[in-house]
C-alpha positions in Angstrom: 11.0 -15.5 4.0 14.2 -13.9 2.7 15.7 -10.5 4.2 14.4 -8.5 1.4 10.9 -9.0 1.7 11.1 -9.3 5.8 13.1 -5.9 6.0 10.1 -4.4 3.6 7.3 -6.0 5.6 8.6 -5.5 8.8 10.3 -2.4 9.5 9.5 -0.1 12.1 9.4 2.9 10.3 6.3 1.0 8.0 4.7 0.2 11.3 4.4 3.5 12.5 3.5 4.8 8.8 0.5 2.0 8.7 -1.1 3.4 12.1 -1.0 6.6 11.6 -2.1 6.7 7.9 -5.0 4.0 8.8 -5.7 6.1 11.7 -6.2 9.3 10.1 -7.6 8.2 6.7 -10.3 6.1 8.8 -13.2 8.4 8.0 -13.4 8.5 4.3 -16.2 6.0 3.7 -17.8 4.5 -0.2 -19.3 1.3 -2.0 -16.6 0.0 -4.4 -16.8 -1.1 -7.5 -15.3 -1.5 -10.7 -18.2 -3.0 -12.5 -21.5 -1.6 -12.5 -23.2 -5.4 -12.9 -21.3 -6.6 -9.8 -23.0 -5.8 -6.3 -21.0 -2.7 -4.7 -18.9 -4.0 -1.6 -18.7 -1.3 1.8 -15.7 -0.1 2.2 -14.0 2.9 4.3 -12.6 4.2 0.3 -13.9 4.5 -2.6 -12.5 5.0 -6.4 -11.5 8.3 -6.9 -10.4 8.7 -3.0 -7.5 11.0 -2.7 -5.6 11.8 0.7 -2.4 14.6 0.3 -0.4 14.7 3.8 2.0 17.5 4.3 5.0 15.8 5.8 7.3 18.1 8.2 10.6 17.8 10.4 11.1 20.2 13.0 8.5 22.3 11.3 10.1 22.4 8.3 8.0 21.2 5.5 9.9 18.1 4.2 8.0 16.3 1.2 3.9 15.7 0.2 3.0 12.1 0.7 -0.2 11.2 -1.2 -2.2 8.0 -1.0 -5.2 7.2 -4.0 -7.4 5.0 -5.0 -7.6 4.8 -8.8 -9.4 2.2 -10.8 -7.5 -1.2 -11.8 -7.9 -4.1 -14.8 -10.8 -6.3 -15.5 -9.3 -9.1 -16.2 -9.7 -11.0 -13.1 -12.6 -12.7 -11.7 -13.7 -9.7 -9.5 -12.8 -5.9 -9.7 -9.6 -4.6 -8.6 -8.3 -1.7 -7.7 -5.0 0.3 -7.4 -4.0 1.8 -4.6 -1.2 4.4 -5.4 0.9 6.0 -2.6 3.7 8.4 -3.3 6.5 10.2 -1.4 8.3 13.4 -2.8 10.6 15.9 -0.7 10.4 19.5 -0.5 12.6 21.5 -2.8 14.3 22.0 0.8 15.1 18.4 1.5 16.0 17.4 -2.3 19.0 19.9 -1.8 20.6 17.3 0.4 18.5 13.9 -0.1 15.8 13.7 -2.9 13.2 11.8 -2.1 10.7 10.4 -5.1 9.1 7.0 -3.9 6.0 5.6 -6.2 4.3 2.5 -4.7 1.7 0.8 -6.7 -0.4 -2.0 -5.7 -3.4 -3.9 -7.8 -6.2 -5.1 -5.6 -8.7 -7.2 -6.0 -11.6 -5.1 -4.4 -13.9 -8.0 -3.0 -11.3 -9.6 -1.0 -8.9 -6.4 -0.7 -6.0 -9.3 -1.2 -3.2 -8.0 -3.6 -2.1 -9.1 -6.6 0.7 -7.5 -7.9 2.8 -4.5 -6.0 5.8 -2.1 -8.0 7.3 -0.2 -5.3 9.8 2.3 -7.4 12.5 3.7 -4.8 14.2 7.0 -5.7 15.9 8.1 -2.3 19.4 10.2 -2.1 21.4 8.5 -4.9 19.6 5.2 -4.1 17.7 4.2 -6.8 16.0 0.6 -6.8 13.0 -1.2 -8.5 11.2 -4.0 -6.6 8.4 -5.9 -8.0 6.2 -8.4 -5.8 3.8 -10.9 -7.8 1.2 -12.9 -5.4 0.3 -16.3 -6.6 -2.5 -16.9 -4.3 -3.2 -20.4 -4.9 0.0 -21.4 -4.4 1.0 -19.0 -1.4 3.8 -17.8 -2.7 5.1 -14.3 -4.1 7.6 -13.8 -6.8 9.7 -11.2 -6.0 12.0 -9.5 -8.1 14.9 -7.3 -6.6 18.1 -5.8 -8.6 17.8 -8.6 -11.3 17.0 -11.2 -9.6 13.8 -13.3 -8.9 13.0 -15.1 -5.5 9.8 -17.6 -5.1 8.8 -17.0 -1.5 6.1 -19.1 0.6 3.9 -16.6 2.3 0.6 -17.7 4.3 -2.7 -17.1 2.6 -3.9 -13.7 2.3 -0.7 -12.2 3.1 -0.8 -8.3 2.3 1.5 -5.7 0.4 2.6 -2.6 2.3 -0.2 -0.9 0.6 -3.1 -3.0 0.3 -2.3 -3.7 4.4 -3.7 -0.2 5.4 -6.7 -0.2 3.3 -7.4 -3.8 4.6 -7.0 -2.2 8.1 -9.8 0.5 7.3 -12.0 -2.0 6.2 -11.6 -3.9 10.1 -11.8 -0.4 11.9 -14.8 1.0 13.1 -15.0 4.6 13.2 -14.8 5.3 16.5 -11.9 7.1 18.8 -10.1 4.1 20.5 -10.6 1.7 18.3 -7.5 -1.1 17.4 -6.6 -3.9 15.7 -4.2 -6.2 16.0 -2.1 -7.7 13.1 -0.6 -11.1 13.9 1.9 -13.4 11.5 1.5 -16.4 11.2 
């Protein structure tokens, strides 16, 4: 796996945000579906979900992170969804570090595997596009990073940084205590 996509799938920092936002968002609860012939699928979400989190430093407010669930194509063989999570600082903070993040990740709803992820990265005077493409029947991912493309084995059903805390939901039950681990393979 090259440094790119390890340093995006493994940090620390997008450990700690995938507990706490599966922890918290845990109780929202729906049948999904994108097409009303197909049989609805339970899921903790549902289309049309929408969770806004104050984010604060030292109780000062910082930025509004805010995590949805909008509807995707129909042009696979089972509905998708996309999952849209964005990060914005405070009028505060962009004084001295503008934040304005945008990730996007299309799902397929059945198997809550994704297919394609855009993660656009506006931080300080950082501005970078990534784009991840999941070819599942090949395990691999094409990822494209400041112009160029990498073709990178992954194992089957291998998440985005996204579609990994919905997937969590779905394994949770709603109970105080409950875990789950995560292994790689």
């Amino acid at each position: 796996m090259s440094y790119s996509v390890r340093r995006i799938f493994s940090s620390i920092a997008t450990r700690a945000l995938v507990c706490f936002l599966c922890l918290i968002s845990a109780g929202f609860a729906g049948e999904v579906s994108a097409d009303a012939g197909a049989a609805p699928v339970n899921r903790p979400f549902k289309v049309g979900e929408r969770l806004t989190y104050d984010i604060t430093f030292l109780n000062i407010s910082a930025g509004t992170a805010v995590m949805e669930v909008s509807p995707g194509d129909s042009t696979g063989e089972h509905p998708s969804g996309k999952f849209v999570t964005t990060a914005v600082s405070s009028p505060t903070v962009t004084r001295f570090f503008p934040v304005d993040n945008r990730v996007e990740s299309l799902t397929d709803l059945t198997t809550l595997l994704p297919d394609h992820m855009t993660f656009r990265r506006r931080e300080g005077k950082k501005k970078e596009d990534i784009e991840y493409i999941f070819h599942r029947k090949d395990n691999t991912v094409s990822a494209m990073r400041g112009g160029t493309t990498e073709l990178v084995p992954v194992p089957p059903d291998t998440q985005d940084l996204i579609s990994c805390l919905y997937y969590v939901r779905s394994l949770l039950p709603l109970k105080q205590g409950a875990s789950q681990a995560l292994t790689r393979s």
